[in-house]
N, C-alpha and C positions, 0 to 999 in steps of 0.2 A: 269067252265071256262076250256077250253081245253088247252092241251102243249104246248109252240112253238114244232114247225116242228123238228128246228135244236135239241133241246132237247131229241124229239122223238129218232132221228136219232141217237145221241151222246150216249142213252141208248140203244139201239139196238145193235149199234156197241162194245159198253163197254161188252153187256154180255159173250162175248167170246176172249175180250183182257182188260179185268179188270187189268190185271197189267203192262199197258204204263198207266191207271190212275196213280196208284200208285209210276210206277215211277216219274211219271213226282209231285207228289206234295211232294215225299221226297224229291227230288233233289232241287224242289220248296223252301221249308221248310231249306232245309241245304244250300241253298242260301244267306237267310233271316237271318240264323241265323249266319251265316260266315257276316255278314254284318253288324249286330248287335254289334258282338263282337268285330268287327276295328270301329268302331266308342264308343264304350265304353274306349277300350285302348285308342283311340287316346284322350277322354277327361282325363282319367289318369293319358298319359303321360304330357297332358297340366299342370294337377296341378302337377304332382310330379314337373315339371321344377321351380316349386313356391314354393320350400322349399328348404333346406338347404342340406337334407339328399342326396347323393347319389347313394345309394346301392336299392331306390324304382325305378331312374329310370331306372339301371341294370335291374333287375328283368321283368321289364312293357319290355324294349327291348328285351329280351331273351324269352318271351311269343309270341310276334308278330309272327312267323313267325309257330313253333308249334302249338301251339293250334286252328290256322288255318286248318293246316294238318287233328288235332282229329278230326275235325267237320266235315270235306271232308271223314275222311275216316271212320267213322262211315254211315255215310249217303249215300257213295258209296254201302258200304256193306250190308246195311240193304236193299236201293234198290235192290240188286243182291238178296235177300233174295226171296225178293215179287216179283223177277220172278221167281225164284226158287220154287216158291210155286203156282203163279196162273197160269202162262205159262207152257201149256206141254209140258215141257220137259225134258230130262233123261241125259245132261250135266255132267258130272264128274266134271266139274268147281266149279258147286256149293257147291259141299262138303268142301270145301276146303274155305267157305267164312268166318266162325267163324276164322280159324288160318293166313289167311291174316288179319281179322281185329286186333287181336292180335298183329299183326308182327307191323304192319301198327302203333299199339297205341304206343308199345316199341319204334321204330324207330323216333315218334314225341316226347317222354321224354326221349330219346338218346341225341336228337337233341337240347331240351332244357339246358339238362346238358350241353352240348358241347357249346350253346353260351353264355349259363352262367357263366361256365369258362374264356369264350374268355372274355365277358364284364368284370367278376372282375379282372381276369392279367392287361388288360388295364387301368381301376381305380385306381388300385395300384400301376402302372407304371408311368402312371398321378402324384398321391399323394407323391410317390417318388420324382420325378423331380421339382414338384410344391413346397415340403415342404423342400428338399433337406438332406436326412438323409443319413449319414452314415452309413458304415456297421456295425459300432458299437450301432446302435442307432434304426436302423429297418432294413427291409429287401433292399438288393438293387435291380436292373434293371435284372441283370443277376440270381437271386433266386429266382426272382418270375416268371420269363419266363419259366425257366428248370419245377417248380412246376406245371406251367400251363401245361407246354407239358405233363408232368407227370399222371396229373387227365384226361385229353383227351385221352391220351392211354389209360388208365383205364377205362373211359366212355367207348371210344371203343371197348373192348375187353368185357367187361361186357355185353354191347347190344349185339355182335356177339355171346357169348355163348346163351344170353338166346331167341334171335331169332331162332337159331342152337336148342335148345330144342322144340321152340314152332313149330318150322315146321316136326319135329319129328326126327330129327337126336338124336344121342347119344351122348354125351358130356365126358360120360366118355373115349371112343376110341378119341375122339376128344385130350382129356389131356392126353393120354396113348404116343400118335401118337409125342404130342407135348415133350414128355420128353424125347424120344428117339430121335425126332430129332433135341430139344437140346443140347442132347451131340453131336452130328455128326455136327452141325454147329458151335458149341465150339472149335472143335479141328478145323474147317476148316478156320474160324474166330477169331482167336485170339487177330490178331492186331486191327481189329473191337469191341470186345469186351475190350482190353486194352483201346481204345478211349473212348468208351461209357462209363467203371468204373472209366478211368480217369475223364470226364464230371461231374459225381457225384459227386465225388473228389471237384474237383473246384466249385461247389454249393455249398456242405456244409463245406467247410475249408474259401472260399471264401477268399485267397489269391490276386485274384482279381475282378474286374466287370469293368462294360461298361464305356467307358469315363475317368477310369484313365488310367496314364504311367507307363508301366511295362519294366522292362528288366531282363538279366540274365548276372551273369558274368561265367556262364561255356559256354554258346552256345550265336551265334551273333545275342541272338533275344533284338528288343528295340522297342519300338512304343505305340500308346495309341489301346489300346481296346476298338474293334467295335462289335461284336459278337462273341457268348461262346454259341456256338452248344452241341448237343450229342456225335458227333465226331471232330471235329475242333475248335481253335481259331480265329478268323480272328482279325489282328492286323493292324494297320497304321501305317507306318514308318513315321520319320520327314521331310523326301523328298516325302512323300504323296504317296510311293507304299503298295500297300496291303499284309500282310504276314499271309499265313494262316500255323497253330502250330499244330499238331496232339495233342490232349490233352493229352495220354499216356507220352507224354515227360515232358510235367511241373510235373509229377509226379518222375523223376530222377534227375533235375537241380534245381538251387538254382534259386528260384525267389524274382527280387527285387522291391518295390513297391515304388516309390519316390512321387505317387502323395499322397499318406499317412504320408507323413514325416510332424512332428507339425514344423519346426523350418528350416533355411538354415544356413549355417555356412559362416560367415567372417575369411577369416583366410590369415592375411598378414603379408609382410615382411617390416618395412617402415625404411632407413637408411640414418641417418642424417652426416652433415663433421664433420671430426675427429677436426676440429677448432671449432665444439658446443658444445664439449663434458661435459662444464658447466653449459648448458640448458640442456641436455637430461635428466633429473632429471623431471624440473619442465613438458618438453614435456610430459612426459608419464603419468604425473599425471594430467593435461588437457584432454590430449585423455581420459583416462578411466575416470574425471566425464562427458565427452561430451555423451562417450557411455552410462553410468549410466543413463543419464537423457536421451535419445535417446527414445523415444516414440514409433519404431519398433525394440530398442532391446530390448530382454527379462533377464533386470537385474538379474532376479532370477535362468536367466543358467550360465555359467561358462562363466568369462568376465574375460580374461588378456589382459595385456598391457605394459610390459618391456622389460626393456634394458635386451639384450641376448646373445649378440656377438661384439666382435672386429674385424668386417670385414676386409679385403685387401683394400677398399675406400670406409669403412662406418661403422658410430656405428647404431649397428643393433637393431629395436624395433618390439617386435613381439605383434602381433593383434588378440586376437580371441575372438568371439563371437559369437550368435547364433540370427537372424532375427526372430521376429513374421510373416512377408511376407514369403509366400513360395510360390506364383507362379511366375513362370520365369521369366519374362517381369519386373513388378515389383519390386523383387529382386533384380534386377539388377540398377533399379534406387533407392532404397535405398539404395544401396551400392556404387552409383556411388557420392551421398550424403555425405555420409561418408568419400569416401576419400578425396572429397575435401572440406570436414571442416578440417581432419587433417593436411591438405597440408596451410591451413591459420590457426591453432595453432602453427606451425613450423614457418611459417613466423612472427608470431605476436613474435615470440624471438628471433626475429634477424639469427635465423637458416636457414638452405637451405635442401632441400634432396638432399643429394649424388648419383654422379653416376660415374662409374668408371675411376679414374686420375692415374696418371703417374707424379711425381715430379723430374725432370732429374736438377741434379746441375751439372753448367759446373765450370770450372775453366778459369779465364780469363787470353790468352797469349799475351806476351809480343809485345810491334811494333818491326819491323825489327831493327837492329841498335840503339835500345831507351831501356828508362827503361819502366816498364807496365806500359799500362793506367791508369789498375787498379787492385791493389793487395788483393786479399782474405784477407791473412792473414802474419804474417811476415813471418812464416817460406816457403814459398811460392817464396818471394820476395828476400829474401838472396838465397836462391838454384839459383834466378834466375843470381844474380848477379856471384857468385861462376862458374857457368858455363859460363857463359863469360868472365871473367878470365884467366880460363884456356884454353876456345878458342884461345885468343889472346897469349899466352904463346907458342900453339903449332905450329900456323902460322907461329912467327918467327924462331921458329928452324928450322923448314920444308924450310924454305927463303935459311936459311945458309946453310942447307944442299946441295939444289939445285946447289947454285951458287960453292960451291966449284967441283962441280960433274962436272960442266961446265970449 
């Protein structure tokens, strides 16, 4: 049985460009096999979503997108081989295909590192938020971001040296280069690097992070924190402007952390009439079991409750204690709670709160021509008389004197 035609023709032609066969079935092959391989992950990623575990479907994510690349750029390069070898020709290109594929593998397990960092920051940024741990209890938002940027530089500066070797550069001039013009950028950058070791600073003392209220009482900073860069803070004020903080400076002022605070403090002034002064006893001993039994105070902090002072228009009872509540809002309704049970134990004894009087005693004067309406007291009421008296004594003299002068 004889050839087809076109076979004939196809090996005819092939015997003097045998490698477009070639290319064309690795390229074929590394099609086939790039095609395989997303449909293998994508059943994968199907099951990993059917387990519990998170960090499988990390991994199957950070795979996609590399290990595409190895398969492309092996089979790129192996093609470029088998022309290199069955094509005449004398290209300088070719030499040069071993250390592109090289580069090519480094730059896809670069690449992997790099989204594998990105995916676990984000899981833990997740599991943070989700599980809601404090800084005393795991890592928070702002630790684990600086560590992530942290390994990324690191990825990247590792792949750059050892790309930098595989294409034939020197690495030692490369870190010679680098430490000389580290000092020269040291001196020219100081405030930049004051920012950057402040930054580290604040990862690892962790004074604060994302989402609490910070202020300072040396400088007029107050707001909640939004972002804790390498160089900057970015903060929110209460009137919703943005304030961004060079980080070298939290490193000379005093920072204060309220959203950290276990406990808020009541601390009042409450002052009853100088006319209860026979219930202020039993008062102050109701307020302190109302707070004792109070279910957001925390009896076992420092709970007073007495009589303090002899005010100017009021006997004085001072208030302190310390709130399980400490967010704001809150706060403030269990305090608003509180005063007004103490405002109806004061009432429930006949007592009033005071506010400030004025007690003016007048003396009452006499009617014209009469005796007083009404007299204070005796001695009062004889002074009155006495001086009318003597009124009437000096009229007539004054009469006789007159008429005789006439």
């Amino acid at each position: 049985m004889s050839m087809p035609d076109w076979l004939i023709e196809l090996t005819t032609w092939a015997g003097g460009n045998r490698w477009m066969i070639w290319v064309f079935v690795i390229l074929l092959a590394t099609a086939a096999l790039d095609l395989t391989q997303r449909l293998v992950i994508r059943s994968l990623v199907r099951r990993a979503h059917r387990t519990s575990n998170l960090w499988d479907d990390t991994v199957l994510w950070a795979l996609v997108g590399p290990i595409g690349l190895i398969i492309w750029v092996l089979g790129i390069t192996i093609a470029a081989e088998a022309i290199g070898r069955y094509a005449d020709t004398d290209a300088a290109l070719f030499g040069y295909v071993e250390s592109l594929r090289k580069a090519g593998v480094i730059g896809a397990l670069g690449w992997f590192a790099l989204r594998l960092t990105r995916a676990v920051e984000g899981r833990l940024i997740e599991r943070v938020r989700t599980v809601s741990l404090s800084p005393e209890e795991g890592p928070d938002r702002s630790t684990v971001e600086a560590i992530g940027k942290l390994l990324r530089a690191t990825v990247l500066i590792g792949v750059g040296l050892v790309l930098l070797q595989t294409l034939g550069f020197s690495i030692s001039g490369v870190l010679a280069f680098g430490g000389i013009g580290g000092i020269a950028i040291g001196f020219a950058a100081r405030d930049m690097l004051a920012n950057f070791f402040g930054g580290i600073m604040l990862h690892l003392d962790r004074p604060m992070a994302v989402g609490e209220w910070v202020r300072s009482p040396d400088r007029e900073i107050e707001g909640t924190v939004e972002h804790i860069s390498w160089r900057i803070t970015r903060l929110r004020t209460f009137d919703q402007r943005p304030l961004y903080v060079p980080n070298s400076i939290f490193s000379n002022i005093i920072v204060e952390n309220p959203s950290r605070m276990t406990h808020r403090r009541i601390y009042e002034t409450i002052g009853v009439r100088y006319d209860d002064i026979a219930v202020v006893s039993s008062i102050a001993n109701d307020v302190r079991a109302m707070l004792d039994k109070h279910e957001q105070i925390d009896s076992d902090a420092t709970l007073i409750v007495n009589f303090t002072q002899y005010n100017a228009s009021s006997l004085d009872l001072m208030i302190y204690c310390l709130t399980r509540e400490t967010r704001w809002a809150a706060y403030h309704a269990v305090k608003e709670e509180i005063m007004l049970r103490i405002g109806d134990i004061v009432r429930s004894h006949g007592a009033e709160i005071a506010y400030p009087t004025s007690t003016l005693h007048v003396a009452t004067l006499p009617q014209p021509g009469g005796e007083p309406a009404e007299a204070d007291d005796q001695s009062n009421a004889a002074h009155w008389q006495r001086g009318v008296k003597h009124g009437q004594g000096r009229g007539r003299h004054g009469e006789a004197e007159g008429e005789g002068g006439e």
